[in-house]
C-alpha positions in Angstrom: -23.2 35.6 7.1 -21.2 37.9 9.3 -18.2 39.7 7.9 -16.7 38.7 11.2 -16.4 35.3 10.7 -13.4 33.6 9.5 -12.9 32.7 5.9 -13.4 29.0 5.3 -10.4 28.0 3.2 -7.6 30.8 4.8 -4.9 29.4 2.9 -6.2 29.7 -0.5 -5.0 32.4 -2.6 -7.2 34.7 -4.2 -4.1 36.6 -6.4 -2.6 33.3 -8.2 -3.6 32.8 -11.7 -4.4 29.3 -13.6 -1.0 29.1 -15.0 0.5 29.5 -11.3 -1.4 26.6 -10.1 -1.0 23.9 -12.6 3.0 24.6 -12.2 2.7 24.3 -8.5 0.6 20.8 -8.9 2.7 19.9 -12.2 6.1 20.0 -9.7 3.8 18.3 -6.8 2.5 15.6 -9.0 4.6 15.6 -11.9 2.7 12.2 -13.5 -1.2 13.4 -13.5 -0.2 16.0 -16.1 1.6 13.6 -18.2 -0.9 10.9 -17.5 -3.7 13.3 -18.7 -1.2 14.0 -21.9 -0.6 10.6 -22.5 -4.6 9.7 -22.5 -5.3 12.8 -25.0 -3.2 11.2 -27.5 -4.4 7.9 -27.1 -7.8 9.3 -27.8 -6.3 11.4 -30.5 -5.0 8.8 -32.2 -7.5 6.6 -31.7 -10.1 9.0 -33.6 -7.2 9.3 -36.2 -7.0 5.5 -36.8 -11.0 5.4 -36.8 -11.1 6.4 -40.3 -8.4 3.6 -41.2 -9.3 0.5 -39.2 -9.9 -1.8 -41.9 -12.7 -4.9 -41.5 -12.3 -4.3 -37.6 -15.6 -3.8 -36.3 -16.5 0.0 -34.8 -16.7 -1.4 -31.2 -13.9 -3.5 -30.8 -12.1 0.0 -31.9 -12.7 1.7 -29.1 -12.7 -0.9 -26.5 -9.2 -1.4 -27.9 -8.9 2.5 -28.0 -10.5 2.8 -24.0 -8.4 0.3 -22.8 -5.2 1.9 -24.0 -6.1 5.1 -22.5 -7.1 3.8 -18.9 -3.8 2.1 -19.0 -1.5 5.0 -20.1 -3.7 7.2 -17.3 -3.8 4.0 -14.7 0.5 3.6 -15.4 1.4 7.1 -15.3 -1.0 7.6 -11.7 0.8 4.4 -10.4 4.3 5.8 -11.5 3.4 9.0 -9.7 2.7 7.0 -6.5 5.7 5.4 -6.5 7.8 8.1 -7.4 6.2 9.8 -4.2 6.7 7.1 -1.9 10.6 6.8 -2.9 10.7 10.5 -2.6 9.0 10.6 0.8 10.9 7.7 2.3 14.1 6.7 0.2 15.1 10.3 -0.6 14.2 11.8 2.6 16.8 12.6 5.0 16.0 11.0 8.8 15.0 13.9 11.4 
């Protein structure tokens, strides 16, 4: 590889940090981060109720557990859409 060439991504910048970057996608997209909250406490408190389940069986648990996570993630990415959609073409003054 030449150093002539052009870089592949020239857009991407080298100098931002972590933090930067999941601000800029948290105000792009601002249900993925609380969709990927909302399924880290379902699994949270799904391990927490583990202990205190009662005579439910272990795998009836966590299918009860997986589904509630997959819909809190599933809800808060189809909340995102259509917040983006009425943003892009409700909100969005005509040119």
């Amino acid at each position: 590889m030449s150093p002539s060439q052009e870089p592949v991504f020239p857009d991407y910048e080298t100098e931002t940090s972590q933090t930067s970057k999941l601000i800029k996608k948290f105000t792009e997209t601002p249900f993925v981060p609380i969709g990927m909250g909302g399924f880290a406490c379902v699994v949270a408190y799904g391990l927490y109720k583990l202990k205190h389940r009662g005579d439910m069986k272990m795998s009836l648990h966590l299918i009860h557990m997986r589904v509630a996570a997959q819909g809190f993630a599933v809800g808060a990415l189809t909340c995102g859409v259509l917040y983006s959609l009425f943003r892009d073409y409700v909100v969005k003054p005509k040119e």
